[in-house]
Structures are given as structure tokens and as C-alpha cells.
N, C-alpha and C positions, 0 to 999 in steps of 0.2 A: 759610717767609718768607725764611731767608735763605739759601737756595738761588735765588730768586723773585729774589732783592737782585743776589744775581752774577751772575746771566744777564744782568737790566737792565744790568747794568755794563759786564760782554763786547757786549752790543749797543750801550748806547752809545759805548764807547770803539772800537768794531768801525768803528762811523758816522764817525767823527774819522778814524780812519786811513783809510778810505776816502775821504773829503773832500781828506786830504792828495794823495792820485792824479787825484780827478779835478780838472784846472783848470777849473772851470766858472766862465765870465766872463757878471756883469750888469752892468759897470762902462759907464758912458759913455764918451765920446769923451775926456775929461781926465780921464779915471781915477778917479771917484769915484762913489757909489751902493750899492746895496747888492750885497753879497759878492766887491768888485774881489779880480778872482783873484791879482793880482799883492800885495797888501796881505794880502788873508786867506787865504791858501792854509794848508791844516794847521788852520786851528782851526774850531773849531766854528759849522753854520752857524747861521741861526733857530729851525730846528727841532729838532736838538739840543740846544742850548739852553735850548730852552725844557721841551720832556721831563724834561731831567736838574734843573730848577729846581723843575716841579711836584710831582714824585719827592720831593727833598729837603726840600720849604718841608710835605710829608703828613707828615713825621716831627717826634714832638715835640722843638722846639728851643729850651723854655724860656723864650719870648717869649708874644703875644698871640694867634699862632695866625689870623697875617692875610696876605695876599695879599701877592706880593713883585713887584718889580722886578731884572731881570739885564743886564749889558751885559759882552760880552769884549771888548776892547781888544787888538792887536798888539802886536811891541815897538817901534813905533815910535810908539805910543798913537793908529792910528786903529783906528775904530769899527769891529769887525767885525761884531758882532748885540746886539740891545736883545728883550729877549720879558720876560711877565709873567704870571703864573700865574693871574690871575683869568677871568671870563668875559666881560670887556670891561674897556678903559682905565679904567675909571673906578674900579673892583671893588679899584682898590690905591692908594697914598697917590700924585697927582699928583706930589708935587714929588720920589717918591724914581725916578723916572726918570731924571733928573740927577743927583741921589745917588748912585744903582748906577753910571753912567758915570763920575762923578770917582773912586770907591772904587776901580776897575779901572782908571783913569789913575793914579793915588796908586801902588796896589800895584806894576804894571809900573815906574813912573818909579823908584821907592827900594826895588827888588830889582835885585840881580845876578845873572848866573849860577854863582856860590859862595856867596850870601847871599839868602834870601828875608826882607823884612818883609809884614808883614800891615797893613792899615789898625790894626786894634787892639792892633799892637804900640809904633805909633808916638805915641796917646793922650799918655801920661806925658810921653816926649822934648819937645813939643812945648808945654808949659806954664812958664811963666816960671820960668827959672833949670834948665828940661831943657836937655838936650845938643843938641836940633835947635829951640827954640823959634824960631818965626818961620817956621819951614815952613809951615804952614798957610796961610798969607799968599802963597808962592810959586806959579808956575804959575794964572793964573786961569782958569777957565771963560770959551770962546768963548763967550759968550752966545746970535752969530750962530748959532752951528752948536746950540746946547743947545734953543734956540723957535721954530728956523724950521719951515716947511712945516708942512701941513696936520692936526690932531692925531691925526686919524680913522690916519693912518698910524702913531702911533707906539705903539712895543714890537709892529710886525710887522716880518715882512722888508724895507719898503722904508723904516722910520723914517727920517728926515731925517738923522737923528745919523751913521749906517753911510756908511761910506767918507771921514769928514771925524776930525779929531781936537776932540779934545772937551777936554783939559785938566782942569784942576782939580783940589785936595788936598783929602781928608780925612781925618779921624784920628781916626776911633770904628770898630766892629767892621765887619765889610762884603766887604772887599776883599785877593785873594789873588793874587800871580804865578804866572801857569802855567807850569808845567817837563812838557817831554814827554820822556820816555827812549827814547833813539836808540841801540840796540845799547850797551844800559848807560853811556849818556854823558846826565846832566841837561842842559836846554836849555831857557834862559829863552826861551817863544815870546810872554809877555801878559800881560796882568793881567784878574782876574775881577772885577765889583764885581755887589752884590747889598743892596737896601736893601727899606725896607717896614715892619718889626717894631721890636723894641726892637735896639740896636746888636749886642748879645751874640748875640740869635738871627740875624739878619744873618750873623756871620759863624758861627757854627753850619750856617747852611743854604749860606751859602757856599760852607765845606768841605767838606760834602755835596754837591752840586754841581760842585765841581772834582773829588770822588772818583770820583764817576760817568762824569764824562768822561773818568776817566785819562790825567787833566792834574797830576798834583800828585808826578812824580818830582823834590819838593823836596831841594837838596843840605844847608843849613844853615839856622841861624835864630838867635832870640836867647830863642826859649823856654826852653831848659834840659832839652825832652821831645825829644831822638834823633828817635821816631818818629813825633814833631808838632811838628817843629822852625820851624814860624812862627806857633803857635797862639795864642790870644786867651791871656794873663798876668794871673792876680786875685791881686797882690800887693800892691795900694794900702791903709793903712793909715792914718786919721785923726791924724794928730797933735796935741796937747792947744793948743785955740787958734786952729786952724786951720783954716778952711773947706775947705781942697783935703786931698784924701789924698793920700800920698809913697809912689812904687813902691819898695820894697826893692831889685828890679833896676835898674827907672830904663824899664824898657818894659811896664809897668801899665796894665790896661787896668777904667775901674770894674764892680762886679760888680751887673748890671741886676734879679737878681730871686735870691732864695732858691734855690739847688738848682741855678741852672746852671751850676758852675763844675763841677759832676757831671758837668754833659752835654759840657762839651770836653774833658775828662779820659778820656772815651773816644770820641770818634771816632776814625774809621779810620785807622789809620796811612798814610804816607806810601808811597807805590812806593821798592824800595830793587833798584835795576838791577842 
């Protein structure tokens, strides 16, 4: 099995660098559509995508064990590919198509290329009297671009969303910036978002999902784990009185079910160039 695990990995990550060489353009006459070569060159196309999504959403990730939604984002936050794991649009929760695209908007927009956050790092920050409250609120969702065109296309290659920016914050588990390693140099190229489940398995399969694409030469983070430096944080503790829990670090992310603060404590570690 986990000989089975690295070959998947070497092929997909094999497919991405390939992708990076070939320019294949479907872009229109204004540059927009799905996989504008000029926009998404280097990252991952539909079908990749959606491979390394099905792969990781089969591995138990401490959620419900339901069909997910994925979108990669550039770093300029247009849409390069939207795909979903199930056997048709309907087989996963309608509204987390949008979900997965802001999570991968969110995560590119508040990572750097010395600093990665994760949507579920940013949870705590963003609750009255955090460090970043009122982010949430920032950046909205083009609505235009989130429900136009025809449904029947979307989460394939030509969804409406691809080649336009999509916007929007959020701030539960989900969504991860991708770093490629360029002759041992990190390089913020995106952000991943991936929704569907409870928030926590979100970004479980997430991770799983960036690992596989060998997307995740992450430089730093504010988790405190070296070699899961932007990983989901279960340090929120109820205080007497208090409906909200208070992250001991301040980037808390709540802990969705019994046993899975297990399951991020060992996923893959990060590429280290």
C-alpha cells in the first residue's frame, strides 16, 4: 500500500511538472476559460486534480466520509480547476463548490512566500478581540463569477468559475497555499481549497491532496510542527463562562470529532528542498 501511495504521488506530481512545459491554451480571445495557459501554467490541470482529490478524500480523515469539492487558484487568485469526487454534481454538498474556491482564495490571498496560513489556522484570529478579526468580512465572493453559466458544467474542466477570480474569505479547515520547489527554492504558486465534510476532514484531505500533487514545499507557518508548518492547531479551550473557546496560541482551529487531532498529527510531512 505504501509503495502503491508513492508511485501515485511520482505520477501525479510527474503530471504537474509536465503541465508546467506544456503551454496548452483553451483560453478565449480575452484570456479567460478554462486552463488560460498564460494564468495557469505550472499548476494543476482538471484531471489532476481531481485524481489526487479522490485518492485523498478514500483515506480515513476523521469526518463523515462524504464526497468533496476542490478548486486551485493561482497567485493571482484566478481559478485554475474546480473537480469533485463524487459520480455526479449532485453526489457532494452543492454550496461547497464555492466553499472550496473561497478556501483556495483565502489560503493564497494570507500566505506569503516565507509564511504559509491555512484557512484553519486563521479560525481563532478572526473572532472578536483576535488579531485579524474582521477579516472574514474582507475580499467578497464575485457572486457573477460563483453562479453563472450552466450547472451541468460545473466541477468539470470547463466550470464557469476557471479563468475568472472568485474571491472570498474563509476561516474553518479547507484551504492550503501551494509552494512548488524550484531547484530547492519555495515558491508560492496558489492556493488549494477543498470543502464537503466536517471543516477538520476538509483540511485533512486537503493536505492529502496538496501531498500528492507535490505542491506543499511549505517554507513556514504558525503551527509550531517544523514539518507541518501550516497545519490545522487544536488548542482552543473553553473558558469558565464562556461560550467561545480561547486558542492558547491565538491560531486555534475547533476540534470537529473525537480522535482527529490524531489524524493531523500524522500526516505527511512537508517537501523540505
Amino acid at each position: 500500500m505504501k509503495s502503491k501511495s508513492r508511485a501515485l504521488k511520482f505520477a501525479l506530481a510527474g503530471g504537474v511538472a509536465l503541465s508546467l512545459m506544456a503551454n496548452v491554451a483553451f483560453a478565449d480571445s480575452k484570456g479567460k476559460g478554462p486552463q488560460s495557459s498564460a494564468a495557469c501554467k505550472g499548476l494543476p490541470n482538471h484531471y489532476q486534480l481531481k485524481r489526487a482529490l479522490i485518492n485523498a478524500r478514500n483515506t480515513p480523515n476523521g469526518g463523515f466520509n462524504l464526497d468533496m469539492w476542490g478548486t486551485i487558484v493561482n497567485r493571482d487568485g484566478v481559478v485554475c480547476a474546480v473537480a469533485f469526487t463524487g459520480g455526479n454534481r449532485g453526489a457532494q454538498w452543492p454550496g461547497s463548490r464555492v466553499i472550496s474556491a473561497q478556501k483556495a482564495n483565502t489560503a493564497n490571498a494570507f500566505s506569503l512566500p516565507a509564511l504559509a496560513l491555512s484557512t484553519a489556522n486563521l479560525f481563532s484570529a478572526v473572532q472578536p478581540g483576535g488579531s485579524l478579526y474582521g477579516l472574514q468580512h474582507s475580499n467578497p465572493v464575485d457572486t457573477g463569477v460563483a453562479y453563472k453559466g450552466p450547472a451541468q458544467h460545473f466541477g468539470k474542466p470547463q466550470d464557469p468559475m476557471v479563468g475568472n477570480r472568485i474571491g472570498g474569505v474563509n476561516v474553518f479547515g479547507g484551504g492550503l497555499g501551494l509552494y512548488r520547489n524550484y531547484n530547492g527554492t519555495r515558491v508560492l504558486v496558489g492556493g488549494l481549497g477543498v470543502s464537503g465534510d466536517s471543516s477538520c476532514a476538509d483540511h485533512n484531505i486537503a493536505w492529502r491532496t496538496r501531498n500528492l500533487l507535490g505542491l506543499d514545499a511549505v517554507p513556514a507557518g504558525v503551527s509550531g510542527d517544523a514539518a507541518r508548518p501550516d497545519n490545522i492547531v487544536y488548542d482552543i479551550t473553553n473558558a469558565p463562562g464562556l461560550g467561545i473557546g480561547v486558542s492558547a496560541g491565538g491560531w486555534g482551529h475547533p476540534l470537529c470529532a473525537v480522535g482527529v487531532d490524531g489524524i493531523a498529527a500524522t500526516l505527511p510531512a512537508v517537501q523540505t528542498p
